[in-house]
C-alpha positions in Angstrom: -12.3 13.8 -13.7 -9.8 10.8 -14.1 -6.3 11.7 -12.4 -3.2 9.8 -14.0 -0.1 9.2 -11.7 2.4 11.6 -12.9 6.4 12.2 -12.3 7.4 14.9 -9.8 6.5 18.5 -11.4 9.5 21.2 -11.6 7.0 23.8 -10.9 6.6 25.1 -7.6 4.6 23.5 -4.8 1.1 24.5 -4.2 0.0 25.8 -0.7 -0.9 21.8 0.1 2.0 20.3 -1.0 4.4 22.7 0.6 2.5 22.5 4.1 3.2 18.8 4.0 6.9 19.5 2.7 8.0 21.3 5.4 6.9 19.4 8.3 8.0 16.3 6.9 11.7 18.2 6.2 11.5 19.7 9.7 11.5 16.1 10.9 13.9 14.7 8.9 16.6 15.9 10.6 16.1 12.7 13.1 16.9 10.2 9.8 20.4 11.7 10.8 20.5 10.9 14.2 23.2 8.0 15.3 21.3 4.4 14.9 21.4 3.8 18.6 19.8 6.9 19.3 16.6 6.7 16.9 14.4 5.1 19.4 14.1 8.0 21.5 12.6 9.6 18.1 10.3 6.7 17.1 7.2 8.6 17.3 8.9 11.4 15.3 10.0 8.4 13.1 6.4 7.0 12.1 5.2 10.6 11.8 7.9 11.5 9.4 7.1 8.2 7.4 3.4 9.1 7.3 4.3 12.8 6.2 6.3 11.3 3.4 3.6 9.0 2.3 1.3 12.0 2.3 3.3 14.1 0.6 4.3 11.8 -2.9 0.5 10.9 -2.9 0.0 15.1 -2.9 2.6 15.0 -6.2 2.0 11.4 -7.7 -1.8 12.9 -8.4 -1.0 16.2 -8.7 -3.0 17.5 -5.7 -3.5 21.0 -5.2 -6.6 21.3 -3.3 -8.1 18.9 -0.6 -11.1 18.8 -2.6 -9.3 17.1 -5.6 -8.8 14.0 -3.1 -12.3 12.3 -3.4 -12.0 12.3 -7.2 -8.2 10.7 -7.0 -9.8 8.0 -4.6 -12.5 7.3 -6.9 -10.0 6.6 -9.7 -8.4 4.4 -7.4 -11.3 2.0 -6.5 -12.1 2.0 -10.3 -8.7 0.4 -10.4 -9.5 -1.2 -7.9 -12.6 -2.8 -9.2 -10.7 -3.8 -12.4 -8.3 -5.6 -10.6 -10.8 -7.6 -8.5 -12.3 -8.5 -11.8 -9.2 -9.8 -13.5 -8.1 -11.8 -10.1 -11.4 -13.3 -10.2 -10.4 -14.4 -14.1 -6.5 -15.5 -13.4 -8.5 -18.0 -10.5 -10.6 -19.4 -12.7 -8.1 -20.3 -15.0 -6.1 -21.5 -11.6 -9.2 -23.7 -10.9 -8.9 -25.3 -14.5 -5.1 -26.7 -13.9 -6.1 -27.1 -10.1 -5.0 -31.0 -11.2 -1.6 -30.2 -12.9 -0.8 -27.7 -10.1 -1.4 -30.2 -7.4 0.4 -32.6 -9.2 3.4 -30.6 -10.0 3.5 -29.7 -6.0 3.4 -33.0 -5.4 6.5 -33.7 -7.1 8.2 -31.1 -6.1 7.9 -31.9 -2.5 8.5 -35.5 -2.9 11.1 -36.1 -5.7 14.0 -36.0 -3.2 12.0 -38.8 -1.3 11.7 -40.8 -4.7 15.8 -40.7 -5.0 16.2 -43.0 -1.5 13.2 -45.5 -3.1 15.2 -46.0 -6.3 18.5 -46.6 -3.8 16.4 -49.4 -1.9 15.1 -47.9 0.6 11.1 -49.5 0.9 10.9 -46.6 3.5 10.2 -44.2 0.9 7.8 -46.3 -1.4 4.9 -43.9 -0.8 7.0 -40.8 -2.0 7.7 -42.9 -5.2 4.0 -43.7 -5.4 2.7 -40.1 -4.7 5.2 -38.9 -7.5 4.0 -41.9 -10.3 0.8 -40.7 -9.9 1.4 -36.9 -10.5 3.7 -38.0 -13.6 0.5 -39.8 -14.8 -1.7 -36.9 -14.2 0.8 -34.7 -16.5 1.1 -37.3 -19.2 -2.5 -37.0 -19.4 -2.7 -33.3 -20.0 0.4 -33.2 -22.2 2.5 -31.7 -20.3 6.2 -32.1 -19.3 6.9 -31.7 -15.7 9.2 -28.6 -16.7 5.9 -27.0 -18.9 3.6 -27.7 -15.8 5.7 -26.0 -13.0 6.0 -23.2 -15.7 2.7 -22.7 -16.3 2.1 -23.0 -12.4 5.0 -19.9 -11.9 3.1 -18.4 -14.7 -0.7 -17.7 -13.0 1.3 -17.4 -9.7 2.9 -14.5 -10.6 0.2 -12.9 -11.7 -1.7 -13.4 -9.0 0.7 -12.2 -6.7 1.2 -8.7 -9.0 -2.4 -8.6 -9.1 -3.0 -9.1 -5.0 0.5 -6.3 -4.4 -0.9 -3.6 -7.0 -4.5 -4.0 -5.6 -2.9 -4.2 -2.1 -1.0 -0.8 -2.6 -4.1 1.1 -4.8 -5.8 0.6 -1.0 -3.2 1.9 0.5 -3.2 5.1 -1.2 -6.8 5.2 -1.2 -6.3 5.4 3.3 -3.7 8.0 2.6 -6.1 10.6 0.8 -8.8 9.6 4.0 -5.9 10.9 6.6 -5.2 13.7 4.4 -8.7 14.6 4.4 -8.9 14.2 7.9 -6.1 15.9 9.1 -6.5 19.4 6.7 -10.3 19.0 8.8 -8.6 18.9 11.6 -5.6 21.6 11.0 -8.9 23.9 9.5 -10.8 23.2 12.6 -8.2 24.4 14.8 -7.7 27.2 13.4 -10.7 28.7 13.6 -10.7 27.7 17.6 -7.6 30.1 17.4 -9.5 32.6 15.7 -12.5 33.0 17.8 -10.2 32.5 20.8 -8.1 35.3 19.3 -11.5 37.9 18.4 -12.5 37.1 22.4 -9.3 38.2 24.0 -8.9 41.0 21.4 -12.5 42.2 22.5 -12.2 41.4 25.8 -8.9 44.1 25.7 -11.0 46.5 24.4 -13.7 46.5 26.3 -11.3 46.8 29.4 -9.6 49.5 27.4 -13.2 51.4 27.5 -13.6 50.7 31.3 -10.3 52.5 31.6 -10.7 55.5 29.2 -14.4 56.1 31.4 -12.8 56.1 34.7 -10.4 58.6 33.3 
C-alpha cells in the first residue's frame, strides 16, 4: 500500500498518535522556561524534539498502527531510489559542461585579479591569462559568460534540492525505525509489569490461604 503525505486530519487522534501527543505536550512546558535556564532541561530538550519529529511523521503518513510503519518506509526508499536515479542523471549532464563550469569558476574567482592587470600591474598577469583562457573556452561552446554561470546555478540547484529531499526522505525513514523501536520497547515493558503484577497478586493470595488455614 502506497502512503501519500497528507495535511494534519481534524479527526481525532488514534491511540498512537495521542500516546506521542501527550508526552511530547507534557514536555513542552520547558520551551517556556527563561533562555538562561534551558540548559538544565537539555535532555528534556532533545527528547521533546524527537517526540515532535515522531509525532508529525505519525500525522504526515497517517499512522494509526505501528504496523503501518514498514509500508510508509518502503514508500520512502522507493522515493528514495528515484531520487538516486535522477541525481545520477543531473551529474551526467554536470559531467557534459564539466569545461564551461570550470571555466565559468575560473572567472569568477579571478576577474577581480584581471581588473589590477589591465591598471598595470604585471603582478596579476596570470589572473588575466587564467581568465582569457576560460573566455575562449565559452566562445567555443557559444555561450556568454552570463548564459554559462546560469546554466552552472541551473544543475546546481538541482542538485542541491535533489541531495536535501533525499537527505530528509532518510531521515524520516530513521524516525519510523525509533518508532518501531520504542512502541517494542514500551510493549515489552509492559508485559514485565504484568507478570510482575500476576506474581505479587498470587503471591498475596497464596499468603492469604496460609492465613485463612491457621485460622
Amino acid at each position: 500500500r502506497m502512503f501519500k503525505s497528507k495535511k494534519v486530519r481534524k479527526t481525532r487522534m488514534t491511540g498512537l498518535q495521542r500516546q506521542y501527543f501527550r508526552e511530547m505536550y507534557r514536555l513542552g512546558k520547558i520551551r517556556k522556561q527563561p533562555y538562561s535556564q534551558v540548559w538544565k532541561y537539555r535532555k528534556d530538550v532533545k527528547k521533546f524534539q524527537l517526540l515532535q519529529k515522531q509525532y508529525l511523521f505519525l500525522v504526515k503518513y497517517d499512522v494509526t498502527d505501528v504496523e503501518q510503519i514498514s509500508d510508509v518506509q518502503k514508500d520512502l526508499r522507493k522515493k528514495v531510489s528515484v531520487l538516486l536515479k535522477a541525481k545520477k542523471v543531473i551529474v551526467n549532464e554536470m559531467d557534459k559542461h564539466l569545461k564551461v563550469f570550470q571555466a565559468v569558476e575560473n572567472i569568477d574567482k579571478e576577474k577581480k585579479a584581471t581588473i589590477f592587470y589591465k591598471m598595470g600591474d604585471d603582478t596579476f598577469k596570470e589572473s588575466e591569462q587564467i581568465v582569457s583562457k576560460a573566455m575562449a573556452i565559452l566562445k567555443e561552446e557559444g555561450l556568454s559568460f552570463e548564459e554559462a554561470k546560469k546554466l552552472k546555478e541551473y544543475y546546481t540547484e538541482l542538485l542541491q534540492a535533489n541531495e536535501k529531499e533525499t537527505k530528509q526522505l532518510r531521515k524520516e525513514i530513521s524516525v519510523g525505525y525509533k518508532i518501531i523501536k520504542e512502541v517494542k520497547v514500551r510493549q515489552e515493558n509492559k508485559e514485565i509489569d504484568e507478570i510482575a503484577i500476576k506474581e505479587e497478586k498470587n503471591k498475596q493470595e497464596e499468603q492469604e490461604k496460609k492465613y485463612v488455614k491457621r485460622k
